[in-house]
Short mmCIF file of the C-alpha atoms (twelve columns), coordinates in Angstrom:
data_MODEL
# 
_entry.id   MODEL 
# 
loop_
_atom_site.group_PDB 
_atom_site.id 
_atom_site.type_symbol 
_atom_site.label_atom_id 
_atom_site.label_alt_id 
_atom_site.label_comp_id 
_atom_site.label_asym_id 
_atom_site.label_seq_id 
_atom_site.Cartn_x 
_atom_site.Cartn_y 
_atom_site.Cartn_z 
_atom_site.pdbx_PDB_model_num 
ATOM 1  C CA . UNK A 1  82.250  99.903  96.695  1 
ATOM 2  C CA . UNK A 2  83.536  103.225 97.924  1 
ATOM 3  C CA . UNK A 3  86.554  104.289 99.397  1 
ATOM 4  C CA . UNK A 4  84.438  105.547 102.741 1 
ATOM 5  C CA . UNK A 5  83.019  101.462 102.327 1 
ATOM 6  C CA . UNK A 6  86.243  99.878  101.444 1 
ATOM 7  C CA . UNK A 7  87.943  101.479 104.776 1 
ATOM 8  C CA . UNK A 8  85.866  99.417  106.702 1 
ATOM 9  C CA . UNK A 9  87.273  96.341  105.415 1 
ATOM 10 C CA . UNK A 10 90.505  94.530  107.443 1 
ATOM 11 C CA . UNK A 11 93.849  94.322  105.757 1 
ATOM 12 C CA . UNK A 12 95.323  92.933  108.804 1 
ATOM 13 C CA . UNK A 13 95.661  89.284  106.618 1 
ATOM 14 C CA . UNK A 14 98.226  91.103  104.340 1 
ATOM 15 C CA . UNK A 15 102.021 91.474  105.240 1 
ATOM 16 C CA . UNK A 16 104.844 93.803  103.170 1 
ATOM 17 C CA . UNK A 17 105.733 92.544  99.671  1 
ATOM 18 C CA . UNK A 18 102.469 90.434  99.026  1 
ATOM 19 C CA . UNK A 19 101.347 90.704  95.854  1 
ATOM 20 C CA . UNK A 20 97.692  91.873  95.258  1 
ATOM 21 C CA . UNK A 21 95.803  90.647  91.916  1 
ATOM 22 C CA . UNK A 22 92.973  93.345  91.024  1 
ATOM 23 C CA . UNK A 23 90.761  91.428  89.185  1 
ATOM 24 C CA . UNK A 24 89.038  94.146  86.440  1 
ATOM 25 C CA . UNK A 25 87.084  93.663  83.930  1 
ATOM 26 C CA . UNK A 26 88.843  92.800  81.477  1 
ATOM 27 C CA . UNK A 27 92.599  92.692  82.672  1 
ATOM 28 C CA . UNK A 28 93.699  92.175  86.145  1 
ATOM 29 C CA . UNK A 29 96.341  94.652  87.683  1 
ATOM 30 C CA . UNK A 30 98.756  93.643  90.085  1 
ATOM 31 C CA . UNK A 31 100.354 95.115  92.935  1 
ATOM 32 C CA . UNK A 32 103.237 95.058  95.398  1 
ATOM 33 C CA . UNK A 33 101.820 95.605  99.163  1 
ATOM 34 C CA . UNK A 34 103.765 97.799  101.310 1 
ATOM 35 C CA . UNK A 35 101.809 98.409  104.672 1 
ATOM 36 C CA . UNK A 36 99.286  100.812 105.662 1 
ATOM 37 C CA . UNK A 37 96.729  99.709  103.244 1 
ATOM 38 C CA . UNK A 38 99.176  100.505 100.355 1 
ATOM 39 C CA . UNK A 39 100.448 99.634  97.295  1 
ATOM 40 C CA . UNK A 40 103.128 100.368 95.055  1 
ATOM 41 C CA . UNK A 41 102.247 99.631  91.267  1 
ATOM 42 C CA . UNK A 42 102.689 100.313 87.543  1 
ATOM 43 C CA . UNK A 43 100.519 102.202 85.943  1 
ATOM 44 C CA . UNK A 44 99.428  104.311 82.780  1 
ATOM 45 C CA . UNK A 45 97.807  103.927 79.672  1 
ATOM 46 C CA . UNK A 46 100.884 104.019 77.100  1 
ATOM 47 C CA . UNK A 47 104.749 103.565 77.959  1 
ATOM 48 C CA . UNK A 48 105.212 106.882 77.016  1 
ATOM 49 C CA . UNK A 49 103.241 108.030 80.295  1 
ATOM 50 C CA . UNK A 50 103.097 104.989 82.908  1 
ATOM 51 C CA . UNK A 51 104.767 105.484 85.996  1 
ATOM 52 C CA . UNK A 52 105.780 103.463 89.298  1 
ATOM 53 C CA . UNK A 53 102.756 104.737 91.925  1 
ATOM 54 C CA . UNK A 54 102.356 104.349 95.493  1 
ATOM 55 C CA . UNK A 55 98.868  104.320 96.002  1 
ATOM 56 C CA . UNK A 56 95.659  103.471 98.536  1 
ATOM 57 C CA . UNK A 57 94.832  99.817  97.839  1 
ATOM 58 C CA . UNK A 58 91.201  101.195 98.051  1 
ATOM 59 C CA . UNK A 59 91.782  103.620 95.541  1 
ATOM 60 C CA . UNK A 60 92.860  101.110 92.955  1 
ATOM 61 C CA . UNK A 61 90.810  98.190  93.788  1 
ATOM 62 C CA . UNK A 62 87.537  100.565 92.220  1 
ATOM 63 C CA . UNK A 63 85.259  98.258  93.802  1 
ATOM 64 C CA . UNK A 64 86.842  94.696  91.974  1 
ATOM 65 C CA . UNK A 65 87.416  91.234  93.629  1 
ATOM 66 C CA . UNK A 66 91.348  91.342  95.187  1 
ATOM 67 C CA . UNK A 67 93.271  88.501  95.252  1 
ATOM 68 C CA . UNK A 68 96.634  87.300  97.053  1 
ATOM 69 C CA . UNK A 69 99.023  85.938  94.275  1 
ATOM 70 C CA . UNK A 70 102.583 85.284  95.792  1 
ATOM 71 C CA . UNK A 71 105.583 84.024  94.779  1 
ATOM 72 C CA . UNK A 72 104.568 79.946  95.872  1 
ATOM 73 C CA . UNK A 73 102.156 80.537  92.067  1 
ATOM 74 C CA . UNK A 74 99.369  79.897  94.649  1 
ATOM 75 C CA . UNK A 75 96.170  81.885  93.907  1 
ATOM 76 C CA . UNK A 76 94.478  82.277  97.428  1 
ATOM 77 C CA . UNK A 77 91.774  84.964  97.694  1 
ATOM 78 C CA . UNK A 78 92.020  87.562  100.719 1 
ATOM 79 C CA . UNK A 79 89.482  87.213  103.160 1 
ATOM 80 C CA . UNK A 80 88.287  90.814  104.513 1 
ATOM 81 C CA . UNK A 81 86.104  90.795  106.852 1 
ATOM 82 C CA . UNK A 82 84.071  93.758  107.464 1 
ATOM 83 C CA . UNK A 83 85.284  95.929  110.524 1 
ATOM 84 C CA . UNK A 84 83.014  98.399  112.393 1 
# 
């Protein structure tokens, strides 16, 4: 899925400090939702480099299944439905 596709898609289910599970290949990623389609999150490939990012929730979900997985240790999948 794009990022022109995946701006289609409504967030509106989401509220401020959810926690999104990106569900890769072979790892999932996780997430800290702060409004405005955005996340803030961890990222890079070896301590030496990873960072705290602030970041599109489109641009890191790369076309993967998200999930919602907050602090209750309750796995619920976020329904998007399309938009326009």
């Amino acid at each position: 899925m794009g990022s022109s596709q995946s701006n289609a898609y409504d967030t509106s289910t989401l509220t401020e400090g959810d926690i999104i599970v990106f569900h890769r290949l072979t790892y999932k990623h996780y997430g800290i939702y702060i409004g405005n389609d955005e996340i803030v999150h961890f990222t890079g490939t070896k301590p030496s480099d990873a960072t705290v990012k602030r970041d599109s929730i489109w641009k890191e979900a790369y076309g993967c299944k998200i999930s919602l997985g907050n602090r209750d240790r309750q796995l619920r999948y976020v329904s998007f439905s399309q938009g326009h």
